[in-house]
C-alpha positions, 0 to 999 in steps of 0.5 A: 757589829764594829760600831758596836765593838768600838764603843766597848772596847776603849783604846789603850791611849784613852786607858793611859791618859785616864790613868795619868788624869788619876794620878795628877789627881790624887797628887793633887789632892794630897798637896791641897789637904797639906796646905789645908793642915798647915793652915790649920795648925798656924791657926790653932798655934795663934790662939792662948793656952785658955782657948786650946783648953776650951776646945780640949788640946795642949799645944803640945797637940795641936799637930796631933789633933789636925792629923786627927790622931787625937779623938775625944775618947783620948781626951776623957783618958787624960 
């Protein structure tokens, strides 16, 4: 009956280390999609005023667009 017990029942070390492996994770996460945004609004920075338009974007957008607070039913409004 301990040994079955034991396996259910975690130790409140392996709840906390979980925990931190979650936190460190999503930290982590949220710095990796930064440097993903950041890359892609240089990127679209680098391309003339004709290629934005080809894709559907001012530059004044470009920021808004990678944050995706800009959909294509926005732009059929504008």
């Amino acid at each position: 009956m301990s040994a079955t017990l034991a396996t259910i029942v975690q130790p409140d070390v392996a709840k906390q280390a979980n925990a931190f492996a979650q936190i460190f994770s999503a930290c982590w996460d949220g710095i990796a999609r930064y440097f993903v945004r950041r890359t892609a609004i240089a990127t679209l920075r680098e391309l003339d005023d004709r290629a934005l338009r080809d894709i559907g974007i001012g530059r004044s957008q470009i920021e808004a667009a990678v944050h995706g607070l800009i959909t294509l039913s926005d732009q059929a409004r504008t």
